[in-house]
C-alpha positions in Angstrom: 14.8 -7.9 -5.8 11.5 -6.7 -6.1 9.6 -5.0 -2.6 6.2 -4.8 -2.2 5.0 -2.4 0.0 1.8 -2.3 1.9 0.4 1.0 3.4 -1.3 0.2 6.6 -3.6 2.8 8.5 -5.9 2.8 11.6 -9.0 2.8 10.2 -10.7 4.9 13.5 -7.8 7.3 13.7 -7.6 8.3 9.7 -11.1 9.3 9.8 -9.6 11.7 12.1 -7.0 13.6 9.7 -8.8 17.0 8.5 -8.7 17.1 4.6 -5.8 20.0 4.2 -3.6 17.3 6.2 -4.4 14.8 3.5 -3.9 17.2 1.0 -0.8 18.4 2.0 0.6 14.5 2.6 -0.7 14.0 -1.1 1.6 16.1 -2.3 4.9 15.0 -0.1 4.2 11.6 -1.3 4.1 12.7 -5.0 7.2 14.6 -4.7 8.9 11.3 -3.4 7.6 9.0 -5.2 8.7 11.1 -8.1 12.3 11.2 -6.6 12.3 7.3 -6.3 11.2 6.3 -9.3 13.6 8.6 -11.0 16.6 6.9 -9.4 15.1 3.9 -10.3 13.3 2.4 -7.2 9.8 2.7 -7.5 8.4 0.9 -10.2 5.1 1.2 -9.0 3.0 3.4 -6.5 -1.2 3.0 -6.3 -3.6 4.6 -3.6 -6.6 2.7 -2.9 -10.2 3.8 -2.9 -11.8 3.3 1.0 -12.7 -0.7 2.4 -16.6 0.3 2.0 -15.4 0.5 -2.1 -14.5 -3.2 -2.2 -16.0 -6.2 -3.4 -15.3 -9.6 -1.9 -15.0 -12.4 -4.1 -15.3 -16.2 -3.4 -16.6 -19.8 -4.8 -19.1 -21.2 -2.8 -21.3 -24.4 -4.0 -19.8 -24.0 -7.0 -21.0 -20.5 -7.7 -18.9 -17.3 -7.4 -20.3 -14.7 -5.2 -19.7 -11.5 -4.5 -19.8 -9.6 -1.1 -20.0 -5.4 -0.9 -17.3 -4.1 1.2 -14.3 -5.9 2.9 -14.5 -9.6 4.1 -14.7 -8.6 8.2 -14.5 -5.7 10.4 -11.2 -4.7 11.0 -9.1 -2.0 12.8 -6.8 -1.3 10.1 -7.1 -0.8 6.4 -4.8 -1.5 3.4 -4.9 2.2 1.7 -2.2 1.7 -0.6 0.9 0.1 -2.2 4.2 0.5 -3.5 6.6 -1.9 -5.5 10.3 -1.4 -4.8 13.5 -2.5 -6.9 16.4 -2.8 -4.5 19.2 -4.7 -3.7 18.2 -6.1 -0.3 15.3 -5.7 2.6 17.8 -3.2 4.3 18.1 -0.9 1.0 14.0 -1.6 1.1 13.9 -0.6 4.4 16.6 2.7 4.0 14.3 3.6 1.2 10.6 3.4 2.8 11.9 4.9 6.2 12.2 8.4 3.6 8.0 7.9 2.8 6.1 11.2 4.1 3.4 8.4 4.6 4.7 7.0 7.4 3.4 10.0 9.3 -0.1 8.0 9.4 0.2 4.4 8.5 2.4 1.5 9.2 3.7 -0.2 6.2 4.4 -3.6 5.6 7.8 -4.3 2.9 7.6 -7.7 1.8 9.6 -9.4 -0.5 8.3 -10.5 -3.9 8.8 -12.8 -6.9 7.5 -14.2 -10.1 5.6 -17.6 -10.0 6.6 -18.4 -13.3 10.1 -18.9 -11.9 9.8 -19.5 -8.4 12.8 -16.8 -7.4 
């Protein structure tokens, strides 16, 4: 089964963390994600730019417009993801409870599938 995996943080509160802390989390999260994907977990692991970097889309009248920034104000911020191959949520789970990330964010594991067949 395929995992994704949504890194959450307090938007206030990471503003917060002085750069040699990110820097030093940047590099425990490389080092496992390294370890993961060589056991064959993580098939895929992205850090996102910050909300002010985004572009909303939508249709409106017909016309697509685009928005700077994120659609509404909010407390927390999506700042990342990871996609997981395991066997279940509590192999998901065992695996994601290991991320040096969790240190600052919450993250969301949801399962995932293809749309082309539905599983």
């Amino acid at each position: 089964m395929k995992f994704l995996c949504q890194f959450w943080f307090d938007t206030e509160k990471s503003k917060l963390v002085p750069q040699e802390e990110w820097d030093a989390l940047t590099q425990e999260c490389i080092a496992s994600d390294d370890l993961w994907q060589e056991q064959g977990f993580l098939q895929e692991a992205l850090a996102l730019r910050e909300p002010a970097s985004a572009v909303t889309l939508r249709i409106r009248k017909g016309a697509t417009v685009a928005t700077d920034g994120p659609f509404a104000e909010i407390k927390e911020h999506l700042g990342g993801f990871v996609l997981l191959e395991a066997r279940d949520m509590e192999e998901a789970k065992s695996i994601v409870s290991t991320f040096p990330i969790l240190k600052y964010a919450s993250v969301e594991i949801r399962p995932a599938y293809s749309i082309t067949d539905g599983r």
